[in-house]
N, CA, C and O atoms as CSV, one atom per row, in Angstrom:
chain,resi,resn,atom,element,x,y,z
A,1,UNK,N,N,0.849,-1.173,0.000
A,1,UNK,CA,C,0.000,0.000,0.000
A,1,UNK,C,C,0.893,1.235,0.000
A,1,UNK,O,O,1.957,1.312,0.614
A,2,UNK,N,N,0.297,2.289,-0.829
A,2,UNK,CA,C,1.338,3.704,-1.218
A,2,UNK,C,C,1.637,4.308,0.646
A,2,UNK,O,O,1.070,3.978,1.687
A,3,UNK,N,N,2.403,4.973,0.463
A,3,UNK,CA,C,2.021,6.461,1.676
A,3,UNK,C,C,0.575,7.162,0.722
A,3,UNK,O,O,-0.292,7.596,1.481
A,4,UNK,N,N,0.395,7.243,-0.101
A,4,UNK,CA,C,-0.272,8.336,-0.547
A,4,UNK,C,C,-1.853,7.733,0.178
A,4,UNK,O,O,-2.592,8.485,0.814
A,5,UNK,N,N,-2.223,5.962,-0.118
A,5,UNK,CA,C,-3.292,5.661,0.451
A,5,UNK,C,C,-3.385,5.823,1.977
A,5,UNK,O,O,-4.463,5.984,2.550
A,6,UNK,N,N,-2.426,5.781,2.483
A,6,UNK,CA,C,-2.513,5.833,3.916
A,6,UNK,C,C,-2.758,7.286,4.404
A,6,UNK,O,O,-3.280,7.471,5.503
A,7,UNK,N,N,-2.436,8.192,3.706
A,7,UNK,CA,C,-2.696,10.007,3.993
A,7,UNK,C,C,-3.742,10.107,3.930
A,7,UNK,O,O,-4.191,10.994,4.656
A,8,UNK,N,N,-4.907,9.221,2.968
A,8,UNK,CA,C,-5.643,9.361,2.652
A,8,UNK,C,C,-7.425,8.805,3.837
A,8,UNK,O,O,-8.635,8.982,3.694
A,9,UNK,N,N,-6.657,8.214,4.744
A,9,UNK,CA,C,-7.508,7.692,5.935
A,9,UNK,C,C,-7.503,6.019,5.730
A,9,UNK,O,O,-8.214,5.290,6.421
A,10,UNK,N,N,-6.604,5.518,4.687
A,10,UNK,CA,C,-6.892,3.814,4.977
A,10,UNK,C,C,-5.923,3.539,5.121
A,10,UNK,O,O,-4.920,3.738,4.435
A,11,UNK,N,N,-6.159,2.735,6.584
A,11,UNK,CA,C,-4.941,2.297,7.306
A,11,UNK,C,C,-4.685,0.941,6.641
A,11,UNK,O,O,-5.394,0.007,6.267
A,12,UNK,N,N,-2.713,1.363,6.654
A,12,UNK,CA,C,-2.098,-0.367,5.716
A,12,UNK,C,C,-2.315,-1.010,6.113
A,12,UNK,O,O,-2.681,-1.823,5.264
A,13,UNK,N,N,-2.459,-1.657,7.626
A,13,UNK,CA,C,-2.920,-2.788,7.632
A,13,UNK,C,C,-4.085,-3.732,7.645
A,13,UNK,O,O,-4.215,-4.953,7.729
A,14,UNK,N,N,-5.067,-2.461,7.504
A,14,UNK,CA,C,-6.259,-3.020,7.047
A,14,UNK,C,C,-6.960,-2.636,6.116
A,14,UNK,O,O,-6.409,-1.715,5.513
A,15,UNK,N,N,-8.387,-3.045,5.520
A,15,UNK,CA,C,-8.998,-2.540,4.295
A,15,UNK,C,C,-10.438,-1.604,4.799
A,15,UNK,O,O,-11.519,-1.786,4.239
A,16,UNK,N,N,-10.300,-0.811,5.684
A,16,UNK,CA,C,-10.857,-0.303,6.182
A,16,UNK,C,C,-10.722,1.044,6.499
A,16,UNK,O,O,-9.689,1.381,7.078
A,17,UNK,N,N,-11.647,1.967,6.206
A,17,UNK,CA,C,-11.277,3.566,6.299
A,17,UNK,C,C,-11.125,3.614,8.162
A,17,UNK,O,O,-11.814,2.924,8.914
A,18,UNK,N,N,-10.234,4.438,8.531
A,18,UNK,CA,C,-10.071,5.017,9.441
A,18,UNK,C,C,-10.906,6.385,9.688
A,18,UNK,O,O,-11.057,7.281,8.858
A,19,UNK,N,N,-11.512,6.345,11.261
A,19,UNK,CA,C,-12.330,7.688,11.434
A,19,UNK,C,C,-10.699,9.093,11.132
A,19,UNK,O,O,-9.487,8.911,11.247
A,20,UNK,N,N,-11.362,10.144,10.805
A,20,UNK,CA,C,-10.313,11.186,10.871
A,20,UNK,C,C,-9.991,11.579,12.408
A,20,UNK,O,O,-10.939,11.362,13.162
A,21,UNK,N,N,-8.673,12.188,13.095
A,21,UNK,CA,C,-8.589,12.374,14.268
A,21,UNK,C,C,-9.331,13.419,14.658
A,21,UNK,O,O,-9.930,14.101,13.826
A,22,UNK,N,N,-9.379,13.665,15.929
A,22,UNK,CA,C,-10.379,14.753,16.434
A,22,UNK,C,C,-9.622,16.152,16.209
A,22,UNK,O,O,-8.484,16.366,16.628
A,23,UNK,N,N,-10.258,16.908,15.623
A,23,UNK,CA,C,-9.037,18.601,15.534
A,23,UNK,C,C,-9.473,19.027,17.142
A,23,UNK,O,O,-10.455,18.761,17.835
A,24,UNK,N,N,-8.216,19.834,17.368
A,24,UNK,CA,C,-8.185,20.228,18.453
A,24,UNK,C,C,-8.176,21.867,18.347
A,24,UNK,O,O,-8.139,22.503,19.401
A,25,UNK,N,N,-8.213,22.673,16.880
A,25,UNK,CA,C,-7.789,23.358,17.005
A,25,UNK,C,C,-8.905,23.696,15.754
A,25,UNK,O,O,-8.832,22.837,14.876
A,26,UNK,N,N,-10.160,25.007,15.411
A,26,UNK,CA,C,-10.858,24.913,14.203
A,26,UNK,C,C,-10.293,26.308,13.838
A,26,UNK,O,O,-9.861,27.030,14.737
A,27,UNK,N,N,-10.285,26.671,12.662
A,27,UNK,CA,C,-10.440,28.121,11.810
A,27,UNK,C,C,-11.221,28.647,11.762
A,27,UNK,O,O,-12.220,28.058,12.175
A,28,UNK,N,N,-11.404,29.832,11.352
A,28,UNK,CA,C,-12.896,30.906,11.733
A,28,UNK,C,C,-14.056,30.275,10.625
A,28,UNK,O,O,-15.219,30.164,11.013
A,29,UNK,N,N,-13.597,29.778,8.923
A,29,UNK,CA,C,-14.500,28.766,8.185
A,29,UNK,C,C,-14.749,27.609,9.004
A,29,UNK,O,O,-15.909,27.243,9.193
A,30,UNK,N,N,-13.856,27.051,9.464
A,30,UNK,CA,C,-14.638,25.939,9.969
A,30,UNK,C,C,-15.506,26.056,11.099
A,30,UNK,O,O,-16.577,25.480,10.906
A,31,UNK,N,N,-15.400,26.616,12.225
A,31,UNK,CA,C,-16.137,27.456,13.826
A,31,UNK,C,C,-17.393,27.780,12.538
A,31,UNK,O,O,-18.439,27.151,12.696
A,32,UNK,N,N,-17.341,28.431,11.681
A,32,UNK,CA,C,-18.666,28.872,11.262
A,32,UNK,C,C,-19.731,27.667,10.417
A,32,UNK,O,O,-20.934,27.656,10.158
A,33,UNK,N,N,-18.815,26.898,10.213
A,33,UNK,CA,C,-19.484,25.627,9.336
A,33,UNK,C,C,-20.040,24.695,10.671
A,33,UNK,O,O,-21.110,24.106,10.514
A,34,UNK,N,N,-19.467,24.585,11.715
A,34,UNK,CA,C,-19.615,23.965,12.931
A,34,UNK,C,C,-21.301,24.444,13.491
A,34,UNK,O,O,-22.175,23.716,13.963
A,35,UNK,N,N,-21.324,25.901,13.228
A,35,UNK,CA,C,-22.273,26.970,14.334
A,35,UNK,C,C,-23.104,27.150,13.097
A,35,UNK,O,O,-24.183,27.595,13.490
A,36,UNK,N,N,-23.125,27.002,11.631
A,36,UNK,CA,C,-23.968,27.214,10.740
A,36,UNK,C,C,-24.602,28.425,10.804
A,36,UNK,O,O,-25.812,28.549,10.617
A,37,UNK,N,N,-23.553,29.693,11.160
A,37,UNK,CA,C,-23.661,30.809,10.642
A,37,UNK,C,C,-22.433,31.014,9.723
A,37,UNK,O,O,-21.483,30.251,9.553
A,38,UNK,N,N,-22.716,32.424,9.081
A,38,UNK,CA,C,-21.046,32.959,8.618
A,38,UNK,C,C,-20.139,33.179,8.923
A,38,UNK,O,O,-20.080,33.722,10.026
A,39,UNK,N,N,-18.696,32.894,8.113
A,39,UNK,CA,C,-17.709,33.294,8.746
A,39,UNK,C,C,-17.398,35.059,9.210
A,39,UNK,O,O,-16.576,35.483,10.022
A,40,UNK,N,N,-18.198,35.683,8.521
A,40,UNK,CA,C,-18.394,37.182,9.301
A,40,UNK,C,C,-18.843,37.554,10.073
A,40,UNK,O,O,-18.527,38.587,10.663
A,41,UNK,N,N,-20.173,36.465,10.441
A,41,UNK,CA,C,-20.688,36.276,11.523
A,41,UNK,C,C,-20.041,35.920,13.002
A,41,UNK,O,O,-20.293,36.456,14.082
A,42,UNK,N,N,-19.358,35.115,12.779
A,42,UNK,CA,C,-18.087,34.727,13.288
A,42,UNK,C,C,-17.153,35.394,13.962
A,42,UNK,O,O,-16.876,35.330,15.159
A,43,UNK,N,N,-16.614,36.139,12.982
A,43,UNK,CA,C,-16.012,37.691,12.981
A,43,UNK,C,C,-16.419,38.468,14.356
A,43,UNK,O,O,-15.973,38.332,15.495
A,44,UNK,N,N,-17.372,39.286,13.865
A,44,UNK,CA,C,-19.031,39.366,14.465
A,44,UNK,C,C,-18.723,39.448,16.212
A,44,UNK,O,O,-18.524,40.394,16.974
A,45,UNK,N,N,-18.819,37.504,16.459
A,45,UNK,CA,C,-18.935,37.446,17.729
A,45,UNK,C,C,-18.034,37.392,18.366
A,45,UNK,O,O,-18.003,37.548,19.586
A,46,UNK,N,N,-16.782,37.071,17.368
A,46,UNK,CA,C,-15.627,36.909,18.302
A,46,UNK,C,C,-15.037,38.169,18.590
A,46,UNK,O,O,-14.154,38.060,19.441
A,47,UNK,N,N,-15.251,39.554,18.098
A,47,UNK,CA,C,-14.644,40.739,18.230
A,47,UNK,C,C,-15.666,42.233,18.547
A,47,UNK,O,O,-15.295,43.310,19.014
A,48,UNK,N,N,-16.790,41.887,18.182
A,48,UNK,CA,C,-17.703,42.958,18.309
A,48,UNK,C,C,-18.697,42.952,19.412
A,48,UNK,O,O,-19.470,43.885,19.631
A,49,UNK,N,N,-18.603,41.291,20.439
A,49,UNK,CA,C,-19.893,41.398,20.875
A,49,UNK,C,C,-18.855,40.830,22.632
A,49,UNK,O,O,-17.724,40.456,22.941
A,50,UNK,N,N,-20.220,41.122,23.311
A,50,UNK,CA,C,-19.406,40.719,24.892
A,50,UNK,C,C,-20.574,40.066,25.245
A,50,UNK,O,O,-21.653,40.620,25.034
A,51,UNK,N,N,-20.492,38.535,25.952
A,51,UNK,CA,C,-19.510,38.266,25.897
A,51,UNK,C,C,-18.459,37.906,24.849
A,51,UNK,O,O,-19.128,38.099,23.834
A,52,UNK,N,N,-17.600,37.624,24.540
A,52,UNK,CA,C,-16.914,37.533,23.042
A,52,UNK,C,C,-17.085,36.109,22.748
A,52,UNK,O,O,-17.407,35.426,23.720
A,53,UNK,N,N,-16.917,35.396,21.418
A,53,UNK,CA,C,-17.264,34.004,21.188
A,53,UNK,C,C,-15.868,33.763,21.522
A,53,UNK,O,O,-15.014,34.428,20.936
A,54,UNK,N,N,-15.352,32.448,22.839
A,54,UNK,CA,C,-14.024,32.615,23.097
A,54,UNK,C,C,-12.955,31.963,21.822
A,54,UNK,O,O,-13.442,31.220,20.970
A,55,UNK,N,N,-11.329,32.358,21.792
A,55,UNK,CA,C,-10.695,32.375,21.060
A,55,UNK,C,C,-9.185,31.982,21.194
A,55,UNK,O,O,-8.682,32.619,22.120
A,56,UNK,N,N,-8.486,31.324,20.709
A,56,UNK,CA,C,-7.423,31.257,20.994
A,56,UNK,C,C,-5.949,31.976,19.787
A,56,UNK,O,O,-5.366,31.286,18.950
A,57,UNK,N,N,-5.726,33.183,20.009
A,57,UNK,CA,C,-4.522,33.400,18.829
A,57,UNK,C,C,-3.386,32.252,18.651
A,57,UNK,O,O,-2.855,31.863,19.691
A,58,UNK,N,N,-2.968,31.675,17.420
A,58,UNK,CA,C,-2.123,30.740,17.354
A,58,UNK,C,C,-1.226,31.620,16.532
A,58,UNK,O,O,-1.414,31.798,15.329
A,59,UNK,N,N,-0.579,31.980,16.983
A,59,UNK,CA,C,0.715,32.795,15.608
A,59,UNK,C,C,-0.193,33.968,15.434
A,59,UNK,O,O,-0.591,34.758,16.289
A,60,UNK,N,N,-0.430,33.923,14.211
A,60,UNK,CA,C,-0.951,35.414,13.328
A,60,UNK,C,C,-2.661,34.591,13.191
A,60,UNK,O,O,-3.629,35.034,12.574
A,61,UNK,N,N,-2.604,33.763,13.705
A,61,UNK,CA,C,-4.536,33.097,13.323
A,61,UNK,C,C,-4.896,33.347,14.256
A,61,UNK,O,O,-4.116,33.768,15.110
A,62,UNK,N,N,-6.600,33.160,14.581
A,62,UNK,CA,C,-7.592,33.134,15.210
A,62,UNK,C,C,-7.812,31.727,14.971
A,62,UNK,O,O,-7.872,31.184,13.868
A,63,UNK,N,N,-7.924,31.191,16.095
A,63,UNK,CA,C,-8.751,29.705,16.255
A,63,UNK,C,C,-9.551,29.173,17.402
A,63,UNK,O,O,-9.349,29.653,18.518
A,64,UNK,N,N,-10.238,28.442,17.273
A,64,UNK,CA,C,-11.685,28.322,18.274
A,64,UNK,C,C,-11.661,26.640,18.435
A,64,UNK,O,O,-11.923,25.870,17.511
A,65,UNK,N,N,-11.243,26.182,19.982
A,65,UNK,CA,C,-11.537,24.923,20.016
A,65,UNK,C,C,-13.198,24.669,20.342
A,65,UNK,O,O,-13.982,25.427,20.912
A,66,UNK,N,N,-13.376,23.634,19.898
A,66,UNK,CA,C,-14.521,22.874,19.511
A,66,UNK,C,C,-15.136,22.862,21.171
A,66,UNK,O,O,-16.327,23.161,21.256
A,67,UNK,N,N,-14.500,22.579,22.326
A,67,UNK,CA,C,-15.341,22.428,23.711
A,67,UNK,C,C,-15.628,24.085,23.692
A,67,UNK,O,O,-16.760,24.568,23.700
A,68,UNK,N,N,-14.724,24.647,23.672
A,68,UNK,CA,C,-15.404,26.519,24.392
A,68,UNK,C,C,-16.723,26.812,22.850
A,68,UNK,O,O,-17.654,27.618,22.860
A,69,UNK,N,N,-16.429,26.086,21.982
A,69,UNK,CA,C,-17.737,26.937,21.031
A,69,UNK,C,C,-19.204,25.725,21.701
A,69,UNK,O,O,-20.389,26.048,21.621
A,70,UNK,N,N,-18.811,24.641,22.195
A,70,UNK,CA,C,-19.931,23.904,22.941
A,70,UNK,C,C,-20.349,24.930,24.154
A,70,UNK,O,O,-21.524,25.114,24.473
A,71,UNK,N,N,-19.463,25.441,24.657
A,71,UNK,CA,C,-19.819,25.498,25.974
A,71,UNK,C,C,-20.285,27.108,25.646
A,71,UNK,O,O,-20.972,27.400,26.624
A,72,UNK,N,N,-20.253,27.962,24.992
A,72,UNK,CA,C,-20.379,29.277,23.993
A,72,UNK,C,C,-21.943,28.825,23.920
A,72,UNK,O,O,-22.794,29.368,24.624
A,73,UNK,N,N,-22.212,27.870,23.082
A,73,UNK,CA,C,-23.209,27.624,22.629
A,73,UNK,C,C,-24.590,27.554,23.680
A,73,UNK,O,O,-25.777,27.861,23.573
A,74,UNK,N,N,-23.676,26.939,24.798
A,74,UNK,CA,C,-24.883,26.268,25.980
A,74,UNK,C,C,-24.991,27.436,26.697
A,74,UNK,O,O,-26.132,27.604,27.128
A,75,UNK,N,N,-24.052,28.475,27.033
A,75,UNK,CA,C,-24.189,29.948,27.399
A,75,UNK,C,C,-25.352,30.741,26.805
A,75,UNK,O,O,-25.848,31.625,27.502
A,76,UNK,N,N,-25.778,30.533,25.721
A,76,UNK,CA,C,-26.417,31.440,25.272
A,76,UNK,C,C,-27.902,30.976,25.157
A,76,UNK,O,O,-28.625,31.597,24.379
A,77,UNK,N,N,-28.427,29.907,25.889
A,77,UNK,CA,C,-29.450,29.814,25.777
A,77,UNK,C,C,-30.136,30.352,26.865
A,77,UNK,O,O,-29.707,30.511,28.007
A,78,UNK,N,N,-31.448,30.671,26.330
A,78,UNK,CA,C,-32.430,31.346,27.122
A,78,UNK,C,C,-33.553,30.651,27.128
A,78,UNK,O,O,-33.799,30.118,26.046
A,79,UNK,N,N,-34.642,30.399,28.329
A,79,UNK,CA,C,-35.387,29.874,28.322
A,79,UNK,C,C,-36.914,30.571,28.138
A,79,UNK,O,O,-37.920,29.861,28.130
């Protein structure tokens, strides 16, 4: 079996797709594909609004792990 099939999620030693690993780390497209608003939307909450949608700077990016946009999410409900 290539490297190229194995990059690809099927593990050599079996004939079976592998789940993808869990990201630990999303981009402002993906946080918005996650929350099924826009990525300006996005924008939006992470910089214009308080509380802010929380965030982590990595280098020169903005990135949003997947538990604080859960726990973001469960914040904002109202009954």
């Amino acid at each position: 079996m290539s490297l190229t099939s194995n990059l690809n999620g099927i593990h050599p030693m079996a004939n079976n797709i592998c789940p993808p690993p869990e990201r630990l780390l999303l981009s402002a497209r993906e946080a918005a594909a996650s929350l099924g608003v826009s990525q300006r939307h996005v924008w939006t909450l992470t910089f214009k609004r308080k509380p802010a949608l929380p965030h982590i700077r990595a280098g020169g990016r903005i990135m949003y792990r997947p538990a604080d946009l859960n726990a973001w999410i469960e914040s904002q409900r109202r009954s």
